[in-house]
MARMAR-567674 format. One line per 3 residues: for each residue x, y, z of C-alpha. Coordinates in steps of 0.5 Angstrom, whole numbers. Layout:
BEGIN
X/Y/Z; ...
% end
This chain:
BEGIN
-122/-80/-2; -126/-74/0; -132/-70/-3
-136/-65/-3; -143/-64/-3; -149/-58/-1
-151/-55/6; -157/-55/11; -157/-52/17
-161/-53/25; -162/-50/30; -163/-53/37
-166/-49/43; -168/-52/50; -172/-48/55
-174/-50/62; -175/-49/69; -168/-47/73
-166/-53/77; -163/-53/84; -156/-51/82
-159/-43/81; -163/-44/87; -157/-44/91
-156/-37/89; -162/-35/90; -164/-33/83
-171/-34/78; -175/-30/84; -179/-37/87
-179/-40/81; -176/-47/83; -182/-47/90
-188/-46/85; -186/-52/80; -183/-56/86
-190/-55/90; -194/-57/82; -190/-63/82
-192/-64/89; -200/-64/87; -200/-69/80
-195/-74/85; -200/-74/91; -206/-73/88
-208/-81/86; -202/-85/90; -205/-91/85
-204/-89/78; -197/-87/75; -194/-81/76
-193/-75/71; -186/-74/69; -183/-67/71
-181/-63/66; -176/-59/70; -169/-57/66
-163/-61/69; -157/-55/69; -150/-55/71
-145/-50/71; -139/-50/66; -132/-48/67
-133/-41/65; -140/-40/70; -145/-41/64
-151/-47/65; -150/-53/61; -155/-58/60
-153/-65/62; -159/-71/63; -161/-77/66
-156/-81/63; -151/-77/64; -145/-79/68
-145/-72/73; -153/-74/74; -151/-82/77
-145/-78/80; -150/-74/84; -154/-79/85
-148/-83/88; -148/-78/93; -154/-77/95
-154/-84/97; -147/-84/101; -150/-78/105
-156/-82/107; -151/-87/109; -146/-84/112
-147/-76/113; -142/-71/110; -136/-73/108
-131/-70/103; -134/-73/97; -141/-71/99
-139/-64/100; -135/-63/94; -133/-56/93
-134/-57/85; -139/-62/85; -144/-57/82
-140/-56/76; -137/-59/69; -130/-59/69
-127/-57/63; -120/-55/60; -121/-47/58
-115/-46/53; -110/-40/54; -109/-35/50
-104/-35/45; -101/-27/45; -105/-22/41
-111/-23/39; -116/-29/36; -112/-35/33
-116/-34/27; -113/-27/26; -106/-31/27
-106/-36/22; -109/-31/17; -101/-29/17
-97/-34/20; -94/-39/15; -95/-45/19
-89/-51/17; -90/-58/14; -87/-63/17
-82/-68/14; -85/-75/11; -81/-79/17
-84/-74/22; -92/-75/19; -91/-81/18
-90/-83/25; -95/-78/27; -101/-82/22
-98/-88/25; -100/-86/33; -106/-83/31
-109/-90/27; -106/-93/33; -110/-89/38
-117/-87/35; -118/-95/33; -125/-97/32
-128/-89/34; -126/-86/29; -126/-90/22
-125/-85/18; -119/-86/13; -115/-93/12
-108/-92/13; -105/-93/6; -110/-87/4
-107/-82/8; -100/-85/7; -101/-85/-1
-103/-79/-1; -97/-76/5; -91/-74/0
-96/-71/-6; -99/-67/0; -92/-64/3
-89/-63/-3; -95/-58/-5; -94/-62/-12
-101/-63/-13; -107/-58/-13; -111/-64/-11
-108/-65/-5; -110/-58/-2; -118/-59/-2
-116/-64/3; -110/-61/8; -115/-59/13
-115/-67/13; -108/-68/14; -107/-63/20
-112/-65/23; -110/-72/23; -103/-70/25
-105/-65/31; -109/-71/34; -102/-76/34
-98/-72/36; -104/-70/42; -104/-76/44
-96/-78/43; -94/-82/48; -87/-75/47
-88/-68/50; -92/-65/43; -98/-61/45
-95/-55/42; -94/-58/36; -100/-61/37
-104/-54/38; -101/-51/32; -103/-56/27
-109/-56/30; -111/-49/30; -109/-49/23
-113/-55/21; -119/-51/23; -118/-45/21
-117/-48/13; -124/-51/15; -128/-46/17
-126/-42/11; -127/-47/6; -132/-52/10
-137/-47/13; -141/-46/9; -143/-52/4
-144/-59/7; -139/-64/3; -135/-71/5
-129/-66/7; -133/-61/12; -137/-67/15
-129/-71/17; -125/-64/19; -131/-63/24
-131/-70/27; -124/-70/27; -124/-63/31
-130/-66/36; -124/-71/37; -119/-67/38
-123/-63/43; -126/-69/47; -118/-71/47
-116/-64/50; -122/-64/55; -127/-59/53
-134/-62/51; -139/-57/50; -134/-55/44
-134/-61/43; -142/-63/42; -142/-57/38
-137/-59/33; -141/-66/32; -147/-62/31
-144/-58/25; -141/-66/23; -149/-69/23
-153/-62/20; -147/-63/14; -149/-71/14
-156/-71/13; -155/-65/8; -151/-70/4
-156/-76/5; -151/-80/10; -155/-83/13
-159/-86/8; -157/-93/5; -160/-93/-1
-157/-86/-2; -150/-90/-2; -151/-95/-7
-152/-90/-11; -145/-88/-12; -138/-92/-14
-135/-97/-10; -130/-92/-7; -135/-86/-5
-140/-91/-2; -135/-95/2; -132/-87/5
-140/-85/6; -141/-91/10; -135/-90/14
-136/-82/16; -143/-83/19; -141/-90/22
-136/-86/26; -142/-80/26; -145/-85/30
-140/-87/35; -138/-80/37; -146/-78/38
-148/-84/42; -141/-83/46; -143/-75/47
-151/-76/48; -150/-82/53; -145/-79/58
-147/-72/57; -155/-74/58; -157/-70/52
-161/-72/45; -158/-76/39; -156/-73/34
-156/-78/28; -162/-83/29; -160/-90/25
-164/-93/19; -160/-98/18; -162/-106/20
-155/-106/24; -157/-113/24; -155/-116/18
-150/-120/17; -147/-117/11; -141/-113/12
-144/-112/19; -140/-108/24; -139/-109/31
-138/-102/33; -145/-99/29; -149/-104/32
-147/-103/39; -149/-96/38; -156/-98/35
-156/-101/43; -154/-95/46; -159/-92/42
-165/-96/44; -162/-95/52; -163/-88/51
-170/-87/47; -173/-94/52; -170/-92/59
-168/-85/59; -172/-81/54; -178/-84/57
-175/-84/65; -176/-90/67; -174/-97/67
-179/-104/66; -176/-111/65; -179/-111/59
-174/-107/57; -169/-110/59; -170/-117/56
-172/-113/50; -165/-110/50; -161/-117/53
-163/-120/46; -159/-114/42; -153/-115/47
-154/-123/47; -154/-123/39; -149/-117/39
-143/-122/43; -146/-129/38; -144/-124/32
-137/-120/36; -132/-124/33; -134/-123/25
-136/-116/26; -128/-114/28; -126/-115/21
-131/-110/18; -129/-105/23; -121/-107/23
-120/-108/29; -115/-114/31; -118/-120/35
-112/-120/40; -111/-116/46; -104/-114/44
-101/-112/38; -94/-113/34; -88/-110/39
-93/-111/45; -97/-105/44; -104/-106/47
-110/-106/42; -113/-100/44; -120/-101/39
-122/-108/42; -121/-104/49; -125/-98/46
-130/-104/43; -130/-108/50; -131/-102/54
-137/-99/50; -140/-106/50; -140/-106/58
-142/-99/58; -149/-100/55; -150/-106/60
-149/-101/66; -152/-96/63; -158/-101/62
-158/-103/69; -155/-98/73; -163/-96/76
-163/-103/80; -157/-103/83; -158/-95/86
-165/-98/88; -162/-104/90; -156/-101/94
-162/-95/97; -166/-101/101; -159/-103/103
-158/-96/106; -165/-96/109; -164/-102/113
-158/-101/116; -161/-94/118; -167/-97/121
-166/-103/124; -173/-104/126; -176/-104/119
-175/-112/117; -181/-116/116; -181/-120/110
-179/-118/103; -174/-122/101; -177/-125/95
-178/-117/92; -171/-115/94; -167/-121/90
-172/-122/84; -168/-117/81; -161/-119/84
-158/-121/77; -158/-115/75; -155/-111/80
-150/-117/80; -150/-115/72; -149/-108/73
-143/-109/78; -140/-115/74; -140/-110/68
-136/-106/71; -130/-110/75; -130/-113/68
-129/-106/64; -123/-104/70; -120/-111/69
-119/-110/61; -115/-104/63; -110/-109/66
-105/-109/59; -104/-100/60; -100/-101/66
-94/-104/64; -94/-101/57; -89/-96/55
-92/-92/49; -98/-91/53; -102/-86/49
-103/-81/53; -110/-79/52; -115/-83/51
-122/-79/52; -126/-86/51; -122/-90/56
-122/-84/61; -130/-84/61; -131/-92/62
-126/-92/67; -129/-87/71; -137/-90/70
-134/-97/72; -131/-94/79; -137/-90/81
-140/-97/80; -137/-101/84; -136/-95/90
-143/-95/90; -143/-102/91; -140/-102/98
-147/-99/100; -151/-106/98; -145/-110/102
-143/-112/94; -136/-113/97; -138/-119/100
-139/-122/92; -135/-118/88; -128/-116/89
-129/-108/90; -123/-106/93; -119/-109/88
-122/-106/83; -123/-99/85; -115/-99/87
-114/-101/79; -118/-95/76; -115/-90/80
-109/-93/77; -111/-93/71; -114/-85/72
-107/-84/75; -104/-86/69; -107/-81/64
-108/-76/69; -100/-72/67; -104/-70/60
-112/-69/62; -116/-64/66; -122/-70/66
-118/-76/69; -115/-71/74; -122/-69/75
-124/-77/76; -118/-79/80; -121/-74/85
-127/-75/86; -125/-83/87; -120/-82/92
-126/-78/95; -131/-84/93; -126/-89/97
-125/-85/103; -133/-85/103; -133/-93/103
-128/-95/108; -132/-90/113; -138/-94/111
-134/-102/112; -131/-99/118; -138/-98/121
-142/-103/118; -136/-108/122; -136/-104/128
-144/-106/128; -143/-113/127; -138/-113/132
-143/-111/137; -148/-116/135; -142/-121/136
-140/-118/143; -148/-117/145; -149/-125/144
-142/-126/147; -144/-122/154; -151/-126/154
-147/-131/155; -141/-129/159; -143/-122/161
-141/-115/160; -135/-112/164; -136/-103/165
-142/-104/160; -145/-97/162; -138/-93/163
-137/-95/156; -143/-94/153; -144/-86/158
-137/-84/155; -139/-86/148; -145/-82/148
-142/-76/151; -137/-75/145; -142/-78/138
-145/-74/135; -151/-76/130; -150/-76/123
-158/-77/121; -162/-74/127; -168/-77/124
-167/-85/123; -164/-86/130; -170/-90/132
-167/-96/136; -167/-95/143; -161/-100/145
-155/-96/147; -150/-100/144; -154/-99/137
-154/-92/138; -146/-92/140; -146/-94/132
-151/-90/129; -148/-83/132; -142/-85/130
-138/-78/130; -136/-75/123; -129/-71/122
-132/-63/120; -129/-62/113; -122/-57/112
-124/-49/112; -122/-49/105; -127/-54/103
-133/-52/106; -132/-44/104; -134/-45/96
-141/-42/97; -144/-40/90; -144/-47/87
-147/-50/95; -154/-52/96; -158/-49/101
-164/-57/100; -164/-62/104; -167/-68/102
-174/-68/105; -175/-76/108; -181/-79/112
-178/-83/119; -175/-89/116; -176/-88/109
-171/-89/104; -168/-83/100; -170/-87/93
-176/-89/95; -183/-84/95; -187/-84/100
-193/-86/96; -189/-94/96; -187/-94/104
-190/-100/103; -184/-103/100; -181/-107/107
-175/-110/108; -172/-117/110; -168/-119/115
-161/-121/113; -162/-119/107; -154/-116/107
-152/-122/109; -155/-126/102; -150/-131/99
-147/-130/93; -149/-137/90; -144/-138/85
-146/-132/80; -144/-131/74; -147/-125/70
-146/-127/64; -148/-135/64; -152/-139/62
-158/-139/67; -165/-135/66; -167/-129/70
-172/-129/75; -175/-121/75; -181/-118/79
-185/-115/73; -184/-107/76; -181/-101/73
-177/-96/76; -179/-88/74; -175/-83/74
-176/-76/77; -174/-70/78; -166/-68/79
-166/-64/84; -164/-66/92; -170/-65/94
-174/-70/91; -172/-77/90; -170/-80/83
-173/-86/82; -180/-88/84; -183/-96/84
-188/-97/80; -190/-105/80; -194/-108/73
-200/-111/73; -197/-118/71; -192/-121/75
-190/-128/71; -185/-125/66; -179/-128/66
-173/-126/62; -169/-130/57; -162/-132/58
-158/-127/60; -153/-124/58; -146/-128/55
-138/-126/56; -133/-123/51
% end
C-alpha cells in the first residue's frame, strides 16, 4: 500500500513592493508614494491602450505579526474588495471598519509544557488505541475526508489496523506515520470532545514523519504530508498548511507523480495508489492557491477529459486551474474567457454522475443511518466555487455601477444595453452561491455533524460574501438573499464551537448583515420619497420645510463629495446620519489605513477615470428578473470587454473596463444544473 522512492527539494521567494498595510505604519521610507506615483504615469499616459499591470505584492498580517502573501483570488482580497464597495455605499460601518480586517486569522497552537514537541515524543511512549477505538476513528475519517482526500480505501486501512496494533509485523511499522495521522484527523473531526487525543496522534504522526520522511521522497513521505496539511487546514492554520503541501508536491514530482506514462510503469496496486496521491495533491493545491491567491503547486499533464476511469474531482481542479492561469494570473477577465471555461463546466456536469464512481462518492444526498453525504457536498461545493470565482469580477462592476447611481442621481443617460449584456453572469455568479448555501441544508438537522469541516467552512464563507454584496445591485429583488444569508450564518454557527476560521467568518457576516439592512433601510426610505414627492404633487405637502429644517440640522454626510442633488428631500436620504462605532472598535491603530479612496465627483469607486464615459440608465435597479435560470437552456448575450485588475491598495481601484475591438461574440449555452 505505501513505497518509497528519491528526493528533490525547491526553494520559493516572492520579493515586491510594500502594500498599504505597511504603509499604515509608516515603514519602507515612501517607498509605496514612488511606486503608486509610477503606477500613475503608465496608466495616464495614453488613456486608449491597455494599462500595464502593477507589480506591487499583496501583504497581509498573520496571527503572529508577520506579512504573508495573499493574491487576487484570494478570499481576503474579494472581502476587501466587499468593503471597499460598502463603504462607498454607505460610509463606515462595523463591517468596514473592522479592527482585524488587515490580518489573516489563524489558530496559534499553545505550548505544551517544557520544551519542543519533538523533544517530548523523543521520550514519551505514545499508547495505541484498541482495535474498537481505530476502527471508529478510520470510519469518521473516511466518512469525513471523502472526495478531498483519496488517498486509502477503507478495507486497506482496516486490513492492515490489527497487524499494526499488535506490533506483530515489521511491515506495519514503515507505515505508522500513516496510521496516526489518520486516526488524529477522526478524532480531530469526531463529532465527541477529542482534541487531545487528536493532538497526541498528531503530533506523534509527524514527528515519525520528519524523522523517517524528511529527507528522501517516497509514496509514504508524500501522503504523511498531505495528511498532516489536512489536519493543519482542520485545525485553522494555513500557512503551516501551504507549507506542508508544498514538501508533498517537491516529494511528488521527484518520484514522477505527476506524469501518467510514469504510472503505467508499474503493477496495477502501485499504479492505482500513484494515481490517487497526486489526484488528492491536486485538490488540496487547487483549494489553497484559490482561496489563498497564491501560485499552484502542481500543474496537471493529464487530458482529465477522457472518459476512461474519469474523475470528477480531477477535472473539476483542471477548471480551477484554468480560472487561475486565465483570469487571475493574467489580472483580468474577457468574455472569451469565460465561454472558453463555460464548455469545461457544461462538459464537467454532462459527465458528473459517471465521474462519482471513480471518485468513490455515492450519487445520494444521504447516507446509510441518515448521515450527510459529505464528499457530494464537498464536490457540489467546489463546483459552485469555480463558477463564482470565474464570474465574481462582473458582479463587483455590476454592483459598483449600482452604488454609483444611487450616490449621483443625476447621471442616468442611456446605458442600459452595456449594464445588462452581462446580466447573466451576474445573475450566475449570485445563483451559484444561494445554490452552495442551500445544499448545506442536510447539516442542520444531523446529529454526528463532523465538527470540522475546512471545505465546507470556505464555500460558506465565499457564498455569504456573495450574496451580501448582492444587496448593493438590488439582486434581493430576483433572488432570495435574505434567506440565504441568514442560512450561511447558520451553518458557520454550527461549526463555530470547534473552529477558529468559522468564528472568524460568522463575524464578518453578521457585520456584512448589519451593513445590508442599513443599506435596504435607506434604499426604501428614498423610494418612499419619491412616492410621497408624486403623492404631494398632487395633493400637497403639510409642514414640508419644517420637516425638511429638522432634518437638516441633525444629518450628518456620509460622502461629501457625491452630494450633487440640489432637492432637499433627496439630500435628507443622502446625508443620512451613521452611528459612530464603539471605543473598542475604533481604537486598533496598527493594522488601520491612513488612504482613503481618491475619486473624481460622480464617479465610481471601480471604475478609473479613464472610462468616466461608462454612463448609466434610468431605472436600471428596477430592471425585472425576467424568469431567469442561471443554469437553462438559453444563449448568453455578452458585450465583448474585459475587465483588468489593478492594484490591492485602497487607493486605487481594482477593476478597470477595457472594451474589445469586436462586439458580436456571443457565449454558448450556459451553464446546466446539478
Amino acid at each position: 500500500m505505501f513505497q518509497a522512492h528519491e528526493a528533490q527539494s525547491s526553494q520559493f521567494q516572492v520579493t515586491k513592493h510594500a502594500p498599504q498595510t505597511i504603509q499604515a505604519e509608516k515603514v519602507a521610507d515612501g517607498v509605496l508614494d514612488h511606486a503608486s506615483d509610477r503606477i500613475s504615469q503608465s496608466m495616464g499616459n495614453d488613456k486608449g491602450s491597455t494599462a500595464p499591470v502593477p507589480q506591487l505584492t499583496r501583504l497581509i498580517r498573520d496571527s503572529r505579526g508577520k506579512y504573508m502573501f495573499i493574491g487576487d483570488s484570494a478570499n481576503l482580497a474579494f472581502l476587501q474588495n466587499i468593503r471597499r464597495l460598502v463603504e462607498a455605499s454607505i460610509g463606515t460601518c462595523a463591517f468596514t471598519e473592522d479592527p482585524l480586517r488587515h490580518m489573516m486569522v489563524e489558530d496559534i497552537p499553545q505550548p505544551q509544557g517544557q520544551g519542543h514537541w519533538l523533544d517530548s515524543q523523543r521520550n514519551e511512549a505514545v499508547l495505541k488505541p484498541t482495535l474498537e477505538e481505530a476502527t471508529a476513528l478510520i470510519r469518521q475519517y473516511m466518512f469525513t475526508t471523502n472526495c478531498v482526500l483519496d488517498l486509502f480505501d477503507e478495507s486497506d486501512l482496516l486490513a492492515y489496523l490489527p497487524q499494526w496494533i499488535d506490533g506483530t509485523s515489521d511491515q506495519t511499522d514503515s507505515y505508522g506515520s500513516i496510521y496516526y495521522l489518520v486516526l488524529a484527523i477522526g478524532a480531530q473531526t469526531s463529532a465527541e470532545d477529542k482534541d487531545d487525543l487528536a493532538e497526541m496522534y498528531f503530533n506523534h504522526g509527524r514527528y515519525l514523519t520528519a524523522l523517517l520522511y524528511m529527507e528522501e521522497p517516497s509514496l509514504l513521505s508524500v501522503q504523511s504530508h498531505v495528511l498532516i496539511a489536512m489536519y493543519m487546514l482542520g485545525a485553522s492554520r494555513r500557512n503551516a498548511a501551504f507549507m506542508q503541501l508544498g514538501t508533498a508536491a517537491r516529494a511528488a514530482h521527484a518520484l514522477g507523480l505527476h506524469k501518467k506514462d510514469v504510472a503505467d510503469l508499474f503493477a496495477e496496486s502501485e499504479r492505482r495508489t500513484r494515481e490517487r496521491t497526486w489526484k488528492v495533491l491536486r485538490v488540496l493545491d487547487s483549494f489553497m492557491s484559490s482561496s489563498l491567491g497564491r501560485p499552484y503547486s502542481t500543474s496537471e499533464t493529464r487530458d482529465t477529459t477522457k472518459r476512461e476511469n474519469y474523475s470528477a474531482a480531477v477535472n473539476l481542479c483542471s477548471i480551477f486551474e484554468h480560472i487561475e492561469t486565465e483570469v487571475y494570473a493574467k489580472r483580468m477577465v474577457s468574455t472569451e474567457a469565460v465561454q472558453r471555461i463555460s464548455k469545461e463546466h457544461r462538459y464537467w456536469t454532462a459527465l458528473f454522475q459517471q465521474g462519482l464512481k471513480e471518485d468513490g462518492i455515492s450519487p445520494e444526498e444521504r447516507l446509510p443511518g441518515g448521515l450527510p453525504n459529505i464528499g457530494l457536498i464537498h464536490l457540489k461545493e467546489a463546483y459552485y466555487w469555480s463558477i463564482i470565482l470565474l464570474t465574481r469580477p462582473f458582479l463587483l462592476d455590476y454592483v459598483s455601477v449600482s452604488i454609483e447611481e444611487m450616490r449621483d442621481s443625476n447621471t442616468k443617460t442611456a446605458t442600459h444595453a452595456t449594464r445588462s449584456s452581462n446580466q447573466t453572469l451576474v445573475d450566475a455568479c449570485v445563483d451559484s452561491a444561494v445554490r452552495s448555501i442551500n445544499l448545506l441544508t442536510v447539516l442542520h438537522n444531523c446529529k454526528h455533524v463532523p465538527k470540522r469541516l475546512p471545505f465546507v467552512v470556505n464555500s460558506v464563507f465565499v457564498a455569504a460574501m456573495i450574496t451580501g454584496i448582492a444587496f448593493f445591485g438590488n439582486l434581493d429583488r430576483s433572488f432570495p438573499l435574505k434567506k440565504a444569508l441568514e442560512d450561511a450564518q447558520a451553518a458557520l454557527r454550527l461549526l463555530s464551537p470547534h473552529d477558529t476560521l468559522a468564528q472568524r467568518h460568522l463575524v464578518i457576516i453578521e457585520f456584512l448583515q448589519a451593513a445590508c439592512h442599513i443599506y435596504i433601510e435607506r434604499r426604501d426610505r428614498q423610494k418612499m420619497v419619491g412616492h410621497r414627492r408624486a403623492i404631494g404633487s398632487i395633493f400637497g405637502v403639510l409642514h414640508e420645510q419644517q420637516n425638511i429644517s429638522l432634518a437638516s440640522s441633525s444629518a450628518r454626510p456620509v460622502m461629501e463629495s457625491t452630494s450633487t442633488s440640489s432637492d432637499p428631500v433627496a439630500r435628507e436620504i443622502d446625508n443620512s446620519g451613521q452611528k459612530s462605532l464603539p471605543g473598542n472598535q475604533t481604537d486598533f491603530k496598527p493594522y488601520e489605513t491612513t488612504l482613503q479612496s481618491t475619486q473624481f465627483p460622480g464617479q465610481s469607486p471601480w471604475i478609473s477615470e479613464q472610462n468616466h464615459g461608462f454612463t448609466l440608465t434610468e431605472g436600471a435597479n428596477d430592471m425585472p428578473f425576467g424568469g431567469f435560470e442561471a443554469f437553462s437552456d438559453q444563449v448568453l448575450d455578452f458585450s465583448p470587454r474585459t475587465l483588468w485588475f489593478d492594484t490591492y491598495e485602497e487607493n486605487n481601484p481594482l477593476w478597470q473596463l477595457q472594451g474589445f475591438l469586436d462586439s458580436s461574440n456571443p457565449a454558448d449555452m450556459p451553464l446546466p444544473e446539478l
